[in-house]
Phi, psi and omega in degrees: 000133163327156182284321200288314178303282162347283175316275183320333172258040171058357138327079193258357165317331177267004188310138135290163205233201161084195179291334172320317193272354185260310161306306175305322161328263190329311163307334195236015208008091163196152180270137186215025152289089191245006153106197204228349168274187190126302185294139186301177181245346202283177176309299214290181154220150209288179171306308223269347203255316174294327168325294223281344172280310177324301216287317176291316171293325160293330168285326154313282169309353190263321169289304166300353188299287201285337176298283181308300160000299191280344193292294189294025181080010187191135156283111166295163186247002162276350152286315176269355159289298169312324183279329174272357150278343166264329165311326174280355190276326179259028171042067157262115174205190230034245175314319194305287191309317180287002186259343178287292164337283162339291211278307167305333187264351184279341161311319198291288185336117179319313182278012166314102153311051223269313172278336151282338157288346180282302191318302183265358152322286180317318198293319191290316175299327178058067176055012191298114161292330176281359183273330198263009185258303161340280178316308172297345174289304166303340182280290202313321169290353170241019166252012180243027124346001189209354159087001183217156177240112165334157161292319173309311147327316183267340168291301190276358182304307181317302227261343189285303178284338156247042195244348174248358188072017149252125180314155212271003190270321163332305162351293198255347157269038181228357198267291170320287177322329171276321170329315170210037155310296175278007147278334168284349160253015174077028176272173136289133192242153145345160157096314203210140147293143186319152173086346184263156197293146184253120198274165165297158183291087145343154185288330177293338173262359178279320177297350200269309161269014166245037162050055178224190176227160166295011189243337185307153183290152161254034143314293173270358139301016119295309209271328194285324172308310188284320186306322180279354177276344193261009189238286195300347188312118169310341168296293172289309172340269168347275171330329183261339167142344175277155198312148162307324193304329206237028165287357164292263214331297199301323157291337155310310200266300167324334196255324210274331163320310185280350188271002191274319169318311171275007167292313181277346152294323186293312190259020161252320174087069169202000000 
């Protein structure tokens, strides 16, 4: 059974309490203060420990979601467009789904605890960074939702990250990467508004998402390929917490990596 499956048949042992456990509360009307200790420190995590990494991350992201959302002073509607694709990329509906909404819209709220839910996001991740840049890969997809990234926007993104401990040169190459991604996945992307012809990928945005230049060797364009497929592999992601539901979002970023590797393999001939 899903860590959601779990939650919903009231198996709350793995719960979390702090702010987190106080947004999904309200949402789910239940007290689900059970404090914040518990999770092992090794890389693997027990069944009950992974529940529980799940629960913070889907609550997190969904709320800080509506907190940027909210940052120039107005939800857009190409913001609220974005936010209900990713509740649909993670086949969300019934409870689940309204519960996501809930959470984007308790984001929205002036009195959004935005830094106390960042604290205890990190504590439940215990830094796995790739788990905690996968969350920042989405915020990003939902502050170029509107085809631009406000200054208001880019200000609190910065403050998010370095409020999770990733550096700002991280940022921004994950920043490039949301940019021009979705040309390689046929999606609506960062980059362009909605309604506008979606152009094909260049070979320079195939470099843009494996984080090289065109002067790179080609040693380390193989080594920059496998790293990043081994940080997005859906699987391993998952083993660190993140919800299944979004093992689609992670598979998705594995085929657009690999098809930007075979622009740049093609056009070195190797």
């Amino acid at each position: 059974m899903s860590w959601w499956g779990k939650l919903a048949g009231s198996a709350f042992g793995f719960m979390l309490g702090g702010p987190l456990g106080a947004l999904l509360g309200a949402v789910l009307g239940h007290n689900l203060d059970k404090g914040l200790g518990g999770l092992s420190h090794d890389e693997g995590l027990a069944p009950g420990e992974r529940e529980r990494v799940q629960t913070a991350f889907f609550t997190a992201t969904f709320s800080v979601m509506g907190c940027i959302a909210k940052a120039d002073g107005q939800v857009s509607k190409d913001e609220i467009a974005l936010a209900k694709a990713v509740m649909n990329e993670m086949d969300l509906d019934g409870e689940m789904r309204q519960a996501a909404i809930n959470l984007f819209n308790q984001g929205k709220e002036d009195d959004f605890p935005l830094d106390d839910v960042l604290d205890q996001f990190r504590h439940e991740c215990h830094r796995r960074n790739t788990l905690i840049q996968m969350f920042i890969e989405i915020q990003l997809q939902a502050a170029y939702a509107d085809g631009r990234l406000d200054v208001a926007e880019e200000r609190l993104l910065l403050q998010i990250c370095e409020t999770l401990g990733i550096p700002e040169f991280v940022f921004r190459r994950l920043e490039r990467m949301i940019q021009v991604e979705g040309r390689f996945g046929g999606r609506s992307a960062g980059g362009r508004r909605a309604g506008q012809p979606a152009s094909g990928p260049t070979l320079q945005d195939a470099y843009a998402i494996l984080n090289i230049s065109s002067d790179t060797s080609d040693a380390e364009v193989k080594r920059a390929y496998r790293r990043l497929l081994s940080q997005h592999h859906p699987d391993k992601l998952v083993s660190k917490g993140l919800p299944e539901e979004m093992m689609k979002m992670a598979a998705r970023k594995t085929h657009e990596i690999r098809k930007a590797y075979e622009k740049v393999k093609g056009s070195r001939g190797f």
